[in-house]
Kinemage of the C-alpha trace (Angstrom):
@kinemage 1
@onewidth
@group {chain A} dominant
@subgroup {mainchain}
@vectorlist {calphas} color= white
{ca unk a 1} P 0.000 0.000 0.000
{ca unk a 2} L 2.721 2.448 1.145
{ca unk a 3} L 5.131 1.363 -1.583
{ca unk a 4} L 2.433 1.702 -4.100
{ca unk a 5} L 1.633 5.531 -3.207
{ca unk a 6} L 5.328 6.002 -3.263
{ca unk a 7} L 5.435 4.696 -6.574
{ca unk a 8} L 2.545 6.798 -7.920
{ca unk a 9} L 3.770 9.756 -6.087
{ca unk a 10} L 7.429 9.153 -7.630
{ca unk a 11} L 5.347 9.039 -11.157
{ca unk a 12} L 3.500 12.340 -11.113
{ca unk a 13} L 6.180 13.840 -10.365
{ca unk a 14} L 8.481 12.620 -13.235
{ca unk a 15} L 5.251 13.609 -15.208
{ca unk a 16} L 5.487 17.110 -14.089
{ca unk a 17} L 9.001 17.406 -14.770
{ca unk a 18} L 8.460 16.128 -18.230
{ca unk a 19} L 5.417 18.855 -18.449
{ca unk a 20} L 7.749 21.771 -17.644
{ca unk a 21} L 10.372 20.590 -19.781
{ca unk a 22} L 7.932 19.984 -22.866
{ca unk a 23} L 8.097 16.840 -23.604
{ca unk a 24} L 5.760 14.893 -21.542
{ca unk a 25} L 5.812 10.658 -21.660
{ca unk a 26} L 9.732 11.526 -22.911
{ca unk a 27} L 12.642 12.180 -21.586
{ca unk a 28} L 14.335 14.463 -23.577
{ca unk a 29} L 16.379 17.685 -23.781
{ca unk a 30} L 13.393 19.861 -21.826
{ca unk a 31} L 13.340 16.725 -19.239
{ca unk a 32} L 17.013 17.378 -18.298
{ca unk a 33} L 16.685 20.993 -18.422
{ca unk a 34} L 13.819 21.598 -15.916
{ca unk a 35} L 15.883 18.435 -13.822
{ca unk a 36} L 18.761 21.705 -14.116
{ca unk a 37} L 16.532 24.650 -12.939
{ca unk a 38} L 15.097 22.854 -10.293
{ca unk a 39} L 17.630 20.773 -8.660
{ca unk a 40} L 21.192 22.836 -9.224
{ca unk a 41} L 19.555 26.318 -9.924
{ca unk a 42} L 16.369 26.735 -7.854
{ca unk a 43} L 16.982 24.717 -5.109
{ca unk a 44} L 20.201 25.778 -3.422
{ca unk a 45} L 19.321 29.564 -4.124
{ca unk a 46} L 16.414 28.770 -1.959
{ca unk a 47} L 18.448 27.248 0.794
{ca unk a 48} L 21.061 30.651 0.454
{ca unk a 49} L 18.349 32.619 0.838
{ca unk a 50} L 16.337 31.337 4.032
{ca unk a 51} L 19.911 30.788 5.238
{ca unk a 52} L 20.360 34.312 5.079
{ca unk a 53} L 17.480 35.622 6.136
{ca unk a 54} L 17.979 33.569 9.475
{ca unk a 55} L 20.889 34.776 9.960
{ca unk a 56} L 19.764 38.421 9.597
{ca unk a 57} L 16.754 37.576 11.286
{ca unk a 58} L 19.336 36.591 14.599
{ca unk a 59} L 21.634 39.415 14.261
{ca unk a 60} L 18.323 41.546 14.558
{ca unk a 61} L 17.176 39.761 17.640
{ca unk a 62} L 21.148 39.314 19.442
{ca unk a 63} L 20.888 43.157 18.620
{ca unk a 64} L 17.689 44.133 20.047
{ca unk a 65} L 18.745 42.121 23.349
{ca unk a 66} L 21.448 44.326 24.019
């Protein structure tokens, strides 16, 4: 049951990846690209930037203790 949902999950998902890239039911050139701007592009700019705006977030609050 679990491993089933995690399957179909797992599915739509390569589905939408294939939808942004433009090529769905194929994995071609879009496919890879949209893999690109989501997992090495999008991604890790999103963890830089909630990284820093905790940290500016604490230097506001260590400041406003003092």
């Amino acid at each position: 049951m679990l491993e089933e949902f995690i399957t179909d999950l797992f599915m739509q998902c390569v589905y939408i990846l294939q939808v942004i890239g433009g090529s769905p039911n194929e994995f071609g050139f879009g496919y890879y690209l949209a893999n690109i701007l989501i997992f090495v592009v999008l991604q890790p700019s999103l963890i830089v930037l909630f990284l820093g705006l905790w940290l500016r977030e604490r230097r506001i609050q260590r400041a406003s203790k003092s």
